[in-house]
VOGU-3710 file (C-alpha; in Angstrom, 3 decimals, decimal comma):
1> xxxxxxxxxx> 0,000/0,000/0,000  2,804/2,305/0,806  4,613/1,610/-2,518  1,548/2,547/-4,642  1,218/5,563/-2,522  4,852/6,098/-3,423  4,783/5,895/-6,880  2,058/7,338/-7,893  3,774/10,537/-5,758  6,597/10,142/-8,574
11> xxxxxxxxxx> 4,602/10,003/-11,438  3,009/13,321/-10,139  6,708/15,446/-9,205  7,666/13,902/-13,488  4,786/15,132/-15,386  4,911/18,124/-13,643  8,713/18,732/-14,351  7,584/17,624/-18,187  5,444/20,143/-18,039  7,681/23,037/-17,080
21> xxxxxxxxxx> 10,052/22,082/-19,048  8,372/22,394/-22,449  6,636/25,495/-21,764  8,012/28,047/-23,741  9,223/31,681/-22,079  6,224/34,035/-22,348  6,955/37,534/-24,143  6,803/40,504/-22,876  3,552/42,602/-23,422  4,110/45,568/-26,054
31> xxxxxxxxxx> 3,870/49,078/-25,270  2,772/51,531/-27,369  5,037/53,005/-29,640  6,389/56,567/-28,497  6,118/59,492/-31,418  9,324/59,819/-33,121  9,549/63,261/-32,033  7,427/65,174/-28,821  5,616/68,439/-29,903  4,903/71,070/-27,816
41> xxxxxxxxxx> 1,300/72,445/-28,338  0,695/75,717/-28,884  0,023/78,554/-25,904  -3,223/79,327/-26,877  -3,412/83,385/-27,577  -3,879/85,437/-24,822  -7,079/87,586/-24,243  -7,463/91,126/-24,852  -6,818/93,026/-22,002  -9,746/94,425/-20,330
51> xxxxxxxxxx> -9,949/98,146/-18,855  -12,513/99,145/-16,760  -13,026/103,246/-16,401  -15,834/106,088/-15,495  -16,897/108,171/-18,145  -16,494/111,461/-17,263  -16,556/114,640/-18,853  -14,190/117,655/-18,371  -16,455/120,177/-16,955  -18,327/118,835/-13,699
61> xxxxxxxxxx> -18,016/121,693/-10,926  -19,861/121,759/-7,790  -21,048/125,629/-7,710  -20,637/127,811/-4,440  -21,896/130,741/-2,706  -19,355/133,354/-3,198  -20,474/135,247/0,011  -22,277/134,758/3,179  -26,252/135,580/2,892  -30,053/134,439/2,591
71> xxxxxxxxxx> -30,798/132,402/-0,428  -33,649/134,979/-2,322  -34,992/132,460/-4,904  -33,970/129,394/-7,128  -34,540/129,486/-10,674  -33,289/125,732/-11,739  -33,966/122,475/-10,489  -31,998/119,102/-11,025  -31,894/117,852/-14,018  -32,840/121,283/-16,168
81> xxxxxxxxxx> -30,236/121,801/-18,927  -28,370/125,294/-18,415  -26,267/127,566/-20,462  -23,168/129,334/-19,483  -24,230/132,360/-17,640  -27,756/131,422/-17,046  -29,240/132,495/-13,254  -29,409/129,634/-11,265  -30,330/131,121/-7,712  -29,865/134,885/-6,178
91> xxxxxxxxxx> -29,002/135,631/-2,579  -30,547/138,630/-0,641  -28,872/141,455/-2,042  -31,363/144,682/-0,676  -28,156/145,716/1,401  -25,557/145,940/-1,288  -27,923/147,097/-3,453  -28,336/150,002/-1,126  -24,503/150,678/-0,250  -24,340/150,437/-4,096
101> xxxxxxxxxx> -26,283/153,276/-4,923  -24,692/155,171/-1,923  -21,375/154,531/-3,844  -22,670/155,798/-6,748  -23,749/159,084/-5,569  -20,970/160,040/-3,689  -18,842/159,423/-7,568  -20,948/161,841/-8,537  -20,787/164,227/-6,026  -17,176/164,229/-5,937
111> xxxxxxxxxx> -16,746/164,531/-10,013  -18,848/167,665/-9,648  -16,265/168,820/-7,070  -13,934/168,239/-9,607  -15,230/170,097/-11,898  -15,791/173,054/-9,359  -11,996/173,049/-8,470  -10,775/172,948/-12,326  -13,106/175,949/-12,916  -11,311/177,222/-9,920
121> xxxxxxxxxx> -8,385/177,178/-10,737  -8,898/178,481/-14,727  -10,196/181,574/-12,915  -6,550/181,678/-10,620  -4,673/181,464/-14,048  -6,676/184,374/-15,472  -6,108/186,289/-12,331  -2,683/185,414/-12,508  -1,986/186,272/-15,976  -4,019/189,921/-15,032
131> xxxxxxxxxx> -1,966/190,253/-12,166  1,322/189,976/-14,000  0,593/192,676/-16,665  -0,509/194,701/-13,682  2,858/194,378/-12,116  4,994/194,602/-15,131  2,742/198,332/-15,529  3,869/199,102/-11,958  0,036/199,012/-11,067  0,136/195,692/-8,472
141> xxxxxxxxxx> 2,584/195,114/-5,678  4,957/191,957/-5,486  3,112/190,593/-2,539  -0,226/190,929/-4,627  1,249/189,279/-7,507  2,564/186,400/-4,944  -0,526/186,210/-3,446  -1,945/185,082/-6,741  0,116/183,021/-7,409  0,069/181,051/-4,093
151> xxxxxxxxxx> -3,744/180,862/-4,519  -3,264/178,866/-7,914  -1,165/176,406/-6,770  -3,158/175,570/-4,061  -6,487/175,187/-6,520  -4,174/172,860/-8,601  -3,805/170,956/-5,395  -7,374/171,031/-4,629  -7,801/169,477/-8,040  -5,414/167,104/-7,574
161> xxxxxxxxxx> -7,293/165,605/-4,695  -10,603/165,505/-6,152  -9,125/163,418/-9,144  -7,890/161,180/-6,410  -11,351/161,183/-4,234  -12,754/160,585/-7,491  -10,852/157,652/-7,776  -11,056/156,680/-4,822  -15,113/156,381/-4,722  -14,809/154,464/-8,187
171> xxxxxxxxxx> -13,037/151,966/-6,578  -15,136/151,703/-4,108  -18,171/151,721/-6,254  -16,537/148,810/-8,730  -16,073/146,961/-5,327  -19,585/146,584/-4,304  -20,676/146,047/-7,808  -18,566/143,228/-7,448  -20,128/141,836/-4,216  -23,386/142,765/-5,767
181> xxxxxxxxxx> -22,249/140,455/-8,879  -21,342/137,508/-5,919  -25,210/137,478/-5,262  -26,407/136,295/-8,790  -25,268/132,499/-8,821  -24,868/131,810/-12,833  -23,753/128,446/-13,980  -20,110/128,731/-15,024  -20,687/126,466/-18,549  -23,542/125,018/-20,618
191> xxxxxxxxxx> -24,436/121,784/-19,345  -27,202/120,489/-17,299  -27,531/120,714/-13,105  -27,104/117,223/-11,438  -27,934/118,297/-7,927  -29,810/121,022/-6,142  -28,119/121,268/-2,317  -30,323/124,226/-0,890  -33,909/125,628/-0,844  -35,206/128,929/-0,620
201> xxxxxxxxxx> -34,809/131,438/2,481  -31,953/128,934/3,616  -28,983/131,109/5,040  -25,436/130,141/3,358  -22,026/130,669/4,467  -19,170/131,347/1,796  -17,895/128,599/-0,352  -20,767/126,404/0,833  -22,383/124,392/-2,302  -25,090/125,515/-3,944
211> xxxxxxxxxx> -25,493/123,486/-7,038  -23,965/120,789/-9,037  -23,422/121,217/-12,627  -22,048/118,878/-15,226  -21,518/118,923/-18,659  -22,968/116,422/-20,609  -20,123/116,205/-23,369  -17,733/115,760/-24,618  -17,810/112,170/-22,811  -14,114/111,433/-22,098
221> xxxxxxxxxx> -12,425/108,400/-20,672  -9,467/108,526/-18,338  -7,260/104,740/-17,182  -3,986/103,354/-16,561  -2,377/100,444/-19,375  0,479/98,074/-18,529  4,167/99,706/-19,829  3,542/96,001/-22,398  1,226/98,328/-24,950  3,382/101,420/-24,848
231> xxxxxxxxxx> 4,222/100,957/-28,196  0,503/100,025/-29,302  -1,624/102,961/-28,531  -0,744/106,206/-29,994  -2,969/109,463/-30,194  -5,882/109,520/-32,766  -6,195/104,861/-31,965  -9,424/103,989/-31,819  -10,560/101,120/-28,793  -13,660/99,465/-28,421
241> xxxxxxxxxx> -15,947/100,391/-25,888  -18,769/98,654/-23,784  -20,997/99,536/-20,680  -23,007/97,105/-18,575  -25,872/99,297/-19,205  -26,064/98,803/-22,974  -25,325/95,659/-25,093  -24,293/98,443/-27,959  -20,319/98,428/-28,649  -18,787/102,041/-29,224
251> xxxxxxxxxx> -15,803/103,716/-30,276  -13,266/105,997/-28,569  -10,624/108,059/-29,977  -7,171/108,289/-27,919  -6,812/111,588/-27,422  -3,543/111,988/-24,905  -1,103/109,175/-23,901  1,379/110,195/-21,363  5,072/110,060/-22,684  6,039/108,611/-19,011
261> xxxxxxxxxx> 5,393/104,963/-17,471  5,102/105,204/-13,337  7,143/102,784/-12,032  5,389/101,962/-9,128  2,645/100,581/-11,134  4,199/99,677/-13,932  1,429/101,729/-15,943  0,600/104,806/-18,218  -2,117/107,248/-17,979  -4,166/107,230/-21,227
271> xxxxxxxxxx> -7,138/109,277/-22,121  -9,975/108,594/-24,946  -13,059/110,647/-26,611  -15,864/108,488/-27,228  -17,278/109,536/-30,529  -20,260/109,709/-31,669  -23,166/108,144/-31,447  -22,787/107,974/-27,697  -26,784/107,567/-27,003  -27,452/105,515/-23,826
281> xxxxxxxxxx> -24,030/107,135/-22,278  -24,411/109,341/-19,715  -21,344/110,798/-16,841  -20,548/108,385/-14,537  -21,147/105,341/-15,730  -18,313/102,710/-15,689  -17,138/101,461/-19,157  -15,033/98,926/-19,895  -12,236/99,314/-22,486  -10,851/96,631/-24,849
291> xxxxx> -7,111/96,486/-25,934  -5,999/94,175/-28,166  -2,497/91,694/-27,564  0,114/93,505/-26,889  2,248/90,776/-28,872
//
């Protein structure tokens, strides 16, 4: 029993020995085939840079009172378009108007003292003149004759300081007008008034705000570039321009590039005129510039 046990433990270890030994090696998996040569692909192009800016234009002032007072009426509201000179508001003027006229007067009075002292002192020439012939005739002393002429130079003095009083009180008078002017608030440019800060009977100090007025073109856009497109935009370029506002795409004209780069930022101040039509822009709104590469 053992040596069947034995045997057939034999014939097992041969056939598997057999068996190893007429497998054949197995071969090694392919891989796939590597290009010849590795290409780079290519950096796709870069975006146009995007510039964001307000649209502003030149002329936006907030208007002042020019002296203390009590606002006397308003003649605009916001929003009414203006043109340059036009009244916006008047502050009580009854006093200046009164010291005005006072001024005014007293010109006149003194230019008719003037003209009192130059008649004057024709007369002390003619007496002079008299009074000479009389003395060369023996007929008038040397103190009379002295006296005579003493008494014209001081008429010529006399006239002499009415031309200066005269002055003077026209100085005077030019300065009130002037204050008088201060009370009639006029908008300094056509344009249209974008805020209304007082009402009516309201007492202002000097230099407080009255009024803001804006122009409503030329529309103008002001922003910094990177030093990359100093050599792409040049005076007279034209750039696309879009607003969140309006799908509508329009066009700006460079109109000033700045022949310096900061470098702090690394940037250049550049300034546009959006041409026309601009319908749907209005100051204020924020735009948004496109530049192309800067390759």
């Amino acid at each position: 029993m053992k040596s069947r046990y034995a045997l057939a433990l034999i014939s097992s270890s041969l056939l598997c020995v057999a068996g190893c030994s007429s497998a054949k090696p197995a071969m090694p998996v392919a891989s796939a085939a590597a290009p010849a040569s590795a290409s780079v692909a290519d950096t796709p192009a870069e975006k146009p840079l995007e510039v964001s800016a307000p649209i502003i234009v030149e002329n936006q002032v907030d208007v002042v009172a020019q002296r203390e007072g009590v606002v006397a009426s308003i003649s605009v509201e916001a929003g009414t378009p203006v043109r340059k000179g036009q009244l916006l508001a008047t502050i009580d003027d009854r006093q200046l108007t009164a010291e005005r006229d006072a001024a005014a007067a007293k010109v006149k009075a003194i230019a008719a003292d003037g003209k009192n002292w130059e008649a004057a002192q024709k007369m002390a020439e003619l007496d002079l003149s008299r009074d000479e012939e009389m003395y060369e005739a023996n007929l008038l002393t040397q103190k009379q004759l002295d006296h005579s002429r003493t008494k014209l130079v001081g008429t010529k003095y006399e006239v002499e300081r009415e031309k200066e009083n005269l002055l003077n009180a026209q100085a005077t008078l030019r300065a009130l007008e002037l204050e008088l002017d201060k009370t009639k608030i006029v908008a300094p440019f056509s344009g249209i008034v974008a805020r209304r800060y007082v009402r009516a009977g309201q007492h202002v100090a000097g230099n407080e705000k009255l009024f803001w007025v804006t122009a409503t073109e030329p529309l103008v856009l002001r922003f910094n570039v990177p030093e990359l497109y100093a050599q792409k935009i040049k005076p007279g370029g034209e750039l696309d321009v879009i607003t969140a506002a309006s799908p509508t795409r329009y066009r700006a004209a460079v109109t000033m590039v700045s022949p310096v780069i900061d470098p702090g930022s690394g940037t250049f101040d550049v300034q546009a005129k959006l041409l026309a039509p601009t319908t749907g822009l209005v100051p204020g709104m924020t735009a948004t510039i496109t530049l192309k590469d800067a390759k």
